[in-house]
N, C-alpha and C positions, 0 to 999 in steps of 0.2 A: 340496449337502448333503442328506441323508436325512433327511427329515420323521419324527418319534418321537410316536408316541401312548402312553401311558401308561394302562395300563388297569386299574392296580392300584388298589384301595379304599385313601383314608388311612385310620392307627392314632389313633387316641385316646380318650378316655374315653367319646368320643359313637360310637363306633364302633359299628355294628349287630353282633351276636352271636347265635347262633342259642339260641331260647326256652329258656331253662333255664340259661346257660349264664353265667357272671360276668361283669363288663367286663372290660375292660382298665384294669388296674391301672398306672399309672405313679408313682414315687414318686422327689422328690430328695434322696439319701441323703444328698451333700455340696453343697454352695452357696459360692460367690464371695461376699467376698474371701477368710473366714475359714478357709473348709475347702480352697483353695486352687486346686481345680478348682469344675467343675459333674459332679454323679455324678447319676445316674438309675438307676432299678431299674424293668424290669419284667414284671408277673405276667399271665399271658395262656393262654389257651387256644391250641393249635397250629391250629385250626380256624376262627381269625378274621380279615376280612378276608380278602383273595387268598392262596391256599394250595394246595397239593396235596395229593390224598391216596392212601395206597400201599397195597396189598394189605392190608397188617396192619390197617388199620382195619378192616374186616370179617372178614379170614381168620386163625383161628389158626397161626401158626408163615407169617404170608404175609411180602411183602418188606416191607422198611420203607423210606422214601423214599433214605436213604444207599445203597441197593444196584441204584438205576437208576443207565445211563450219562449223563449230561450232554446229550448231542448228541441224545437225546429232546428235550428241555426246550428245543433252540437249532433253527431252521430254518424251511424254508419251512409255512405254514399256512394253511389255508383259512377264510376268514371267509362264515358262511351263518345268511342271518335265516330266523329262523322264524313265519309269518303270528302277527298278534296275537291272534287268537282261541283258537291253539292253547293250551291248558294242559300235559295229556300228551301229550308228542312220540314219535308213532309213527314205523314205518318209513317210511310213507306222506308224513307230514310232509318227515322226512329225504330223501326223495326230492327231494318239489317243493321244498326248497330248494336244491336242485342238490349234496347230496351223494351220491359215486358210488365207485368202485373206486377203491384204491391213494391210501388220505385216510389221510397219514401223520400229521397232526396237524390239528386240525378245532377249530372255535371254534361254540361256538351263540350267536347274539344272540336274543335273545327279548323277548316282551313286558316281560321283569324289566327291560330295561336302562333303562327310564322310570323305574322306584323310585332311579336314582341320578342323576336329574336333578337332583333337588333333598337326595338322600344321607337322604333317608328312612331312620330308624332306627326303626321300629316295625315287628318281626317281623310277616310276612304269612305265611297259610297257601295262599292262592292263585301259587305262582309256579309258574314253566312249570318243568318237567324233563322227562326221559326215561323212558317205557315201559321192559317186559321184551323186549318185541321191538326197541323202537329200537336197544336196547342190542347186541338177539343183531346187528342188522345191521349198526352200526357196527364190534363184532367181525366180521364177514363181509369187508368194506370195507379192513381190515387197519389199521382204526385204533389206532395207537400212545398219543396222548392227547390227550384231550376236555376244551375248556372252555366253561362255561355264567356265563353273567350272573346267578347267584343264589348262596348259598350251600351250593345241595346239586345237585348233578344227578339225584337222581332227585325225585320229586315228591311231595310232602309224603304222600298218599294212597298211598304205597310204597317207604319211602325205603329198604329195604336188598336186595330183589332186585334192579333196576339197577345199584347198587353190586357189587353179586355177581358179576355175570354180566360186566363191564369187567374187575373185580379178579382172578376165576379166568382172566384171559389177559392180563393184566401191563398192562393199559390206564392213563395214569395219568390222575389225573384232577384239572384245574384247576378251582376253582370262589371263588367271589367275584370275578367279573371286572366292572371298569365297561367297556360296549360303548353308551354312549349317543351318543359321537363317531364311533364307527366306521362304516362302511358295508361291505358286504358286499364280500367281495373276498380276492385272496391278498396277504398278509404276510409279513417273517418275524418270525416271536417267541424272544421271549428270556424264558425266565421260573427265573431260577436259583432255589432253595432254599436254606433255612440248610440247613449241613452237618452235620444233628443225628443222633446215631448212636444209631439200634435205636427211631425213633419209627414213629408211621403216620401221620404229618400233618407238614408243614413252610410257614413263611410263606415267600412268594415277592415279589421285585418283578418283574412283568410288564409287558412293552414288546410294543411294533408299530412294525417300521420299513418301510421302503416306497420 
């Protein structure tokens, strides 16, 4: 039987959200025994917890999560840490963690994945993302889509060139991943989307099996 790690943040009201941004709203509309079922409602940003995000969040008229293939989202994937000291991940970086040519779908573990040891909910300004060169290189490398153990892949000191530069070449990009369990290595991942039509962000559940 195939060992499954689970690398998705749970949802709830304690859920971390990035600075600005509302909770999660959960509300029970209807209730047992009276209302006959149990009904729940809820209010959320597309940007919370483990999620992807698609061209349109930065590009006007880009894709929106509904108009990637599937088979992105499904397959083999390369798990690669990135030294703790690093905050902005350059190419350099990228390297010495042994990412190289033909990284169809790529995972960053970072310093961040300690802030979900214990599901730390108080927005940090220091977590690791990606440079404007990591980025151009990961595009070079033929990477299809990238995911980081924080809530934004690019780094708080930059957060919409590296977005940019993934986005104008159809890169998608995973992020709120918990990788505190993981260890560096290949995988394959599963990380489907709600099938929300004409968004630029979608929640995912994301898996690792092995």
């Amino acid at each position: 039987m195939k060992r499954i790690w689970d690398i998705s943040l749970p949802l709830s009201k304690k859920t971390l959200v990035w600075e600005g941004d509302p909770q999660l709203q959960i509300d029970q509309v209807l209730e047992l025994p009276d209302g006959k079922f149990n009904v729940s409602r809820v209010v959320t940003s597309l940007h919370i917890g483990t999620h992807i995000d698609a061209p349109l969040h930065c590009i006007e008229q880009g894709k929106s999560v509904d108009q990637f293939p599937l088979e992105i989202m499904i397959g083999p994937v390369h798990v690669v840490e990135v030294a703790n000291e690093v905050q902005v991940i350059n190419e350099k970086d990228l390297i010495s963690a042994g990412v190289g040519v033909q990284e169809d779908r790529l995972i960053l573990k970072t310093k961040n994945s300690h802030l979900w040891e214990y599901f730390e909910n108080q927005f940090r300004h220091d977590f690791a993302g990606l440079s404007r060169k990591g980025a151009d290189y990961l595009v070079n490398c033929g990477v299809r889509l990238v995911g980081i153990d924080y809530l934004s892949i690019s780094p708080y000191s930059d957060l919409v060139e590296p977005h940019l530069i993934l986005m104008q070449h159809d890169v998608i990009i995973l992020e709120g991943l918990n990788l505190s369990e993981v260890k560096p290595g290949w995988y394959k991942l599963f990380c489907l989307p709600l099938k929300l039509i004409g968004t630029e962000a979608a929640p995912v559940r994301a898996i690792l099996t092995q």
